[in-house]
N, C-alpha and C positions, 0 to 999 in steps of 0.2 A: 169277159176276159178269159183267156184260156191260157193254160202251163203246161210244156211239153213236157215231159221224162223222162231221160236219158239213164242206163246205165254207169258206170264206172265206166266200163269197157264202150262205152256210145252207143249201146245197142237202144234202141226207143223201146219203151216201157210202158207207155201209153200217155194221154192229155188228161190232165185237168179240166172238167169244163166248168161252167158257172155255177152246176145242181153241186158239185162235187166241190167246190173253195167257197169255204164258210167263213174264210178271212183272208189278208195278203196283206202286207205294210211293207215296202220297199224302201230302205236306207241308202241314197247313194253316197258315199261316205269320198272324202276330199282325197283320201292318201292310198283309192283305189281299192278298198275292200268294201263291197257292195253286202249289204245284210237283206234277208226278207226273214220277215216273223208270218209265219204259214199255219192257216185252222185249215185242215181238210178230212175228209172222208178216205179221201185214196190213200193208199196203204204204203208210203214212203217207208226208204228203208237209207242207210245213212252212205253215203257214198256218190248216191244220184244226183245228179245235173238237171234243175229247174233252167225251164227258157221260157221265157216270155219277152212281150213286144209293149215297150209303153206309151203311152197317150199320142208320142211323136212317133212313131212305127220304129224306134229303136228296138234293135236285140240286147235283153239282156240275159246271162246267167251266172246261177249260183249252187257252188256243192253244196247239199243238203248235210249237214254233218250233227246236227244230233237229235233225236227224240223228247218229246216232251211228257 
Protein backbone atom coordinates (compact mmCIF):
# COMPACT_ATOMS: atom_id res chain seq x y z
CA UNK A 1 0.00 0.00 0.00
CA UNK A 2 1.15 3.44 -0.66
CA UNK A 3 -0.17 7.16 0.80
CA UNK A 4 0.36 10.08 -1.19
CA UNK A 5 0.93 13.61 0.60
CA UNK A 6 -0.37 16.45 -0.28
CA UNK A 7 0.15 19.94 1.32
CA UNK A 8 -2.54 22.23 2.61
CA UNK A 9 -2.12 24.31 -0.47
CA UNK A 10 -1.93 20.70 -2.71
CA UNK A 11 1.52 20.94 -3.30
CA UNK A 12 2.73 16.93 -3.15
CA UNK A 13 4.84 16.26 -0.34
CA UNK A 14 5.95 13.04 -1.12
CA UNK A 15 4.37 8.88 -0.82
CA UNK A 16 4.23 6.83 1.84
CA UNK A 17 5.64 3.56 0.74
CA UNK A 18 5.40 0.12 2.55
CA UNK A 19 9.11 0.40 4.54
CA UNK A 20 7.83 3.82 5.68
CA UNK A 21 3.71 2.73 7.23
CA UNK A 22 4.21 0.77 10.27
CA UNK A 23 0.38 0.82 10.49
CA UNK A 24 -3.00 2.28 8.73
CA UNK A 25 -6.63 1.50 10.07
CA UNK A 26 -9.20 3.10 7.79
CA UNK A 27 -12.81 4.07 9.43
CA UNK A 28 -15.28 4.65 6.79
CA UNK A 29 -17.79 6.21 9.01
CA UNK A 30 -21.75 6.30 7.79
CA UNK A 31 -22.37 10.29 8.20
CA UNK A 32 -19.26 10.84 5.71
CA UNK A 33 -16.30 11.57 8.09
CA UNK A 34 -13.71 9.02 7.04
CA UNK A 35 -10.93 8.42 9.97
CA UNK A 36 -7.46 6.64 9.45
CA UNK A 37 -5.31 5.87 12.62
CA UNK A 38 -1.72 6.32 10.91
CA UNK A 39 1.93 4.60 12.67
CA UNK A 40 4.51 5.98 10.12
CA UNK A 41 8.15 7.06 9.90
CA UNK A 42 7.37 9.99 7.45
CA UNK A 43 7.51 13.13 9.08
CA UNK A 44 3.64 14.42 8.79
CA UNK A 45 2.84 17.75 9.77
CA UNK A 46 -1.06 18.53 10.62
CA UNK A 47 -2.89 20.15 7.71
CA UNK A 48 -1.74 17.54 5.04
CA UNK A 49 -4.02 15.52 2.81
CA UNK A 50 -3.45 11.55 2.91
CA UNK A 51 -4.64 9.71 -0.51
CA UNK A 52 -4.73 6.49 -0.91
CA UNK A 53 -6.58 3.71 -3.18
CA UNK A 54 -8.34 0.77 -1.31
CA UNK A 55 -8.72 -2.84 -1.87
CA UNK A 56 -11.56 -1.79 -4.79
CA UNK A 57 -9.14 0.90 -6.46
CA UNK A 58 -11.32 3.62 -4.67
CA UNK A 59 -9.67 7.10 -3.97
CA UNK A 60 -9.71 7.96 -0.64
CA UNK A 61 -8.62 11.09 1.44
CA UNK A 62 -8.12 12.61 4.77
CA UNK A 63 -6.69 15.87 6.61
CA UNK A 64 -4.18 14.78 8.74
CA UNK A 65 -5.10 17.06 11.74
CA UNK A 66 -3.28 16.03 14.73
CA UNK A 67 -0.11 14.48 16.30
CA UNK A 68 0.42 11.85 18.49
Amino acid sequence: MRVDVYSRHDAYVGTIGARQLLGFVWTDCLNGEDTVDITTTFPLKEGYRLVWQDLNGVPHAVSYTHLR
